[in-house]
N, C-alpha and C positions, 0 to 999 in steps of 0.2 A: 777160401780166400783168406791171405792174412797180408798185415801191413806192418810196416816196424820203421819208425820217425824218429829220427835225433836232430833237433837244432839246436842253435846258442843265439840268441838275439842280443842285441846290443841296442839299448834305447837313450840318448842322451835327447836333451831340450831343440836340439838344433840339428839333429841327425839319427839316423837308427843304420843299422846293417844286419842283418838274418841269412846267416848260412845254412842249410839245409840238409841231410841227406835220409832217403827214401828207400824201402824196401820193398817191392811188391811180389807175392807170390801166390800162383793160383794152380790148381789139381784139376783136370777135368778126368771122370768116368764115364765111359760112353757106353749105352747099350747096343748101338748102331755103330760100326767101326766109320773111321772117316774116309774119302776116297783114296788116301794113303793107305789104309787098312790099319790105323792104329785106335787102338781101344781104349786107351790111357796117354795122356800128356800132362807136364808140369811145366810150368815158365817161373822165369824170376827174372825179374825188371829193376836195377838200381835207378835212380832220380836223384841228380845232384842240382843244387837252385841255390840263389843269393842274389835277397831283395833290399835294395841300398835307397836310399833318400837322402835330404835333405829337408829341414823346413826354418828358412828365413823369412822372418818378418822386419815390420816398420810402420811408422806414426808415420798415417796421409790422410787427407780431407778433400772428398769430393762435395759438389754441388752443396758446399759449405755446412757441411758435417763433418767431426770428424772417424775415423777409422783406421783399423791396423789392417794393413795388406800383409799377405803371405806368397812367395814364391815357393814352391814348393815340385821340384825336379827327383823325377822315380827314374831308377833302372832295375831289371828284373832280368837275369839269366840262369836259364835250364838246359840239364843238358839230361836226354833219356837215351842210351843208345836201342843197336833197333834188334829186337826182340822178334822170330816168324810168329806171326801171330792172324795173318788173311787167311789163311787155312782153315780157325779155328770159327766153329758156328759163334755167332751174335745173340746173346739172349736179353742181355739189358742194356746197351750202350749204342749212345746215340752222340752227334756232334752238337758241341757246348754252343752257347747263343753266342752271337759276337758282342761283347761290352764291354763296357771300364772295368767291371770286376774277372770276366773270364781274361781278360787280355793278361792278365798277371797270373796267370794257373797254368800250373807245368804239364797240367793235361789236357789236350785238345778235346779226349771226351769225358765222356759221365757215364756211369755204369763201370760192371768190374770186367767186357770182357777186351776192351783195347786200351793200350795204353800206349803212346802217339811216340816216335821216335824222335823228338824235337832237339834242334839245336839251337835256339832262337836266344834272341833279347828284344826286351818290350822298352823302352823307352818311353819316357809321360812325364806329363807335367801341367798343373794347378794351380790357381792362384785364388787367393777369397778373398772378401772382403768382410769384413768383421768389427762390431759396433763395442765398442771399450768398453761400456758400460754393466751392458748383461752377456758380451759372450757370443750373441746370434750373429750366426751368417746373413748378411743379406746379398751377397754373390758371389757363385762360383764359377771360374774359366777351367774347361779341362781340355787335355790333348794327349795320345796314346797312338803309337804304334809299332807292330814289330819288324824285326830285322831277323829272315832266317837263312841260316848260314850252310844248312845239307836240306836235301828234300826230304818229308816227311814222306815215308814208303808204307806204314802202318794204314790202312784203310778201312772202313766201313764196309759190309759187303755190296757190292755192285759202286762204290764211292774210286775215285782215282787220287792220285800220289799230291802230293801240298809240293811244288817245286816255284812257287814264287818268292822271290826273296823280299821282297817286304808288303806287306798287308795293307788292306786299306786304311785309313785314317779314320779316329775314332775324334769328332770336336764335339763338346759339352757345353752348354751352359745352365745354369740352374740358380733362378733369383727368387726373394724373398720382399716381395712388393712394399708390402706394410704388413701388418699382422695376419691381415686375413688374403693378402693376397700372394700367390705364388707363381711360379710360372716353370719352365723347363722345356729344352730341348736337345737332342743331340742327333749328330749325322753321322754317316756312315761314309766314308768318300773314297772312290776308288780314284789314285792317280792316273792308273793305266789310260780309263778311259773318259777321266775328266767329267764323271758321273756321280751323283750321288743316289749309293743302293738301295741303303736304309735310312731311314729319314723319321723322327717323331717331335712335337711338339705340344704340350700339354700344358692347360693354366688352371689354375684351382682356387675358391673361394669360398670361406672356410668364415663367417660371420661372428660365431657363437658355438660352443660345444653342441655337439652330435647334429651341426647342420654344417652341411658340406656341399658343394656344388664341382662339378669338374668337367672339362673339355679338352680330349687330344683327338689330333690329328695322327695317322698312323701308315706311311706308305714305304713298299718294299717293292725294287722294279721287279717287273714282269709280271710280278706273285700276286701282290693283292695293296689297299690302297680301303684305308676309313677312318670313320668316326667314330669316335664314344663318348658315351654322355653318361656319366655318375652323380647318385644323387644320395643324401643322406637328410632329410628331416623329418622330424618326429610330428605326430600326429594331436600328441598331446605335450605338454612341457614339462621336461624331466627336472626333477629337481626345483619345481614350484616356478 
């Protein structure tokens, strides 16, 4: 396997833009010929991407405090053409989790041996809220999703083709109580079926150093649906 990456970013106060382009290229030797009968294959996969923002701020004051809010609007475009590659055995590649962070990744999966023929744009956008004084967030709105424009044909073995044109909806939120208190949640929402898929919400309580407490909720239809409970205190007291 080899990779070869050229970008140019461009970062100003109020905007950035990241052009991208990507090289992948991979060798397989087989001792076992494939059912084509080939004993040797090579691919090479270009990736072309550019990730554009924004980030506007402004002096506001809720529940009479004040704070700097941020608007802050993402678009993200990849483009991989499609490479045969369902043929070739699966040794470490698996499909990427769906979230705010894979939604901006030009690779549908993880692992070296597929790499997704996408034509998409991800679309998103955040907002904070943010304390003048020291800096901390004490809340974040987020929102994400994509827009794909040919079907993705590249597959997982036994997996079928991505021909849905836009994905489900990715909503965020993530607050910062008071010091010790947190909270967070984000949904998964399918428009098709006016559903939500994936679903989690977690609150954390955090007192004093190395004591922590935490509670989320965690459900994904069909599949599975719980609780967990984390816990951090010390037995004796560190630090006197």
């Amino acid at each position: 396997v080899a990779k070869a990456e050229v970008r140019y970013a461009v970062r100003q106060p109020a905007w950035f833009l990241v052009p991208k382009l990507q090289v992948q290229m991979r060798n397989y030797q087989f001792d076992s010929p494939l059912p084509n009968g080939q004993t040797q294959r090579s691919l090479t996969v270009p990736t072309a991407s550019v990730d554009a923002g924004l980030l506007l701020e402004r002096n506001t004051s809720y529940w009479g405090r004040s704070y700097v809010q941020t608007l802050e609007p993402r678009a993200f475009y990849t483009y991989t053409p499609f490479r045969e590659q369902n043929s070739l055995p699966n040794y470490d590649s698996g499909l990427n989790d769906f979230n705010f962070t894979s939604i901006y990744n030009a690779n549908t999966f993880n692992g070296e041996d597929r790499i997704a023929d996408n034509n998409l744009l991800t679309l998103g956008v955040q907002s904070r809220l943010i304390k003048p004084q020291d800096g901390a967030e004490v809340l974040r709105l987020s929102y994400a999703q994509r827009l794909r424009y040919k079907d993705r044909t590249v597959v997982l073995p036994g997996g079928a083709p991505d021909n849905a044109r836009f994905s489900d909806m990715l909503f965020g939120v993530q607050s910062n109580l008071s010091k010790k208190w947190s909270s967070d949640a984000v949904v998964q929402y399918n428009p098709k079926t006016n559903n939500s898929e994936r679903s989690s919400i977690g609150l954390r309580y955090h007192p004093s150093d190395y004591r922590t407490l935490s509670l989320a909720y965690r459900y994904q239809r069909s599949q599975s649906e719980m609780v967990d409970v984390g816990w951090q205190w010390p037995l004796n007291n560190p630090g006197g």
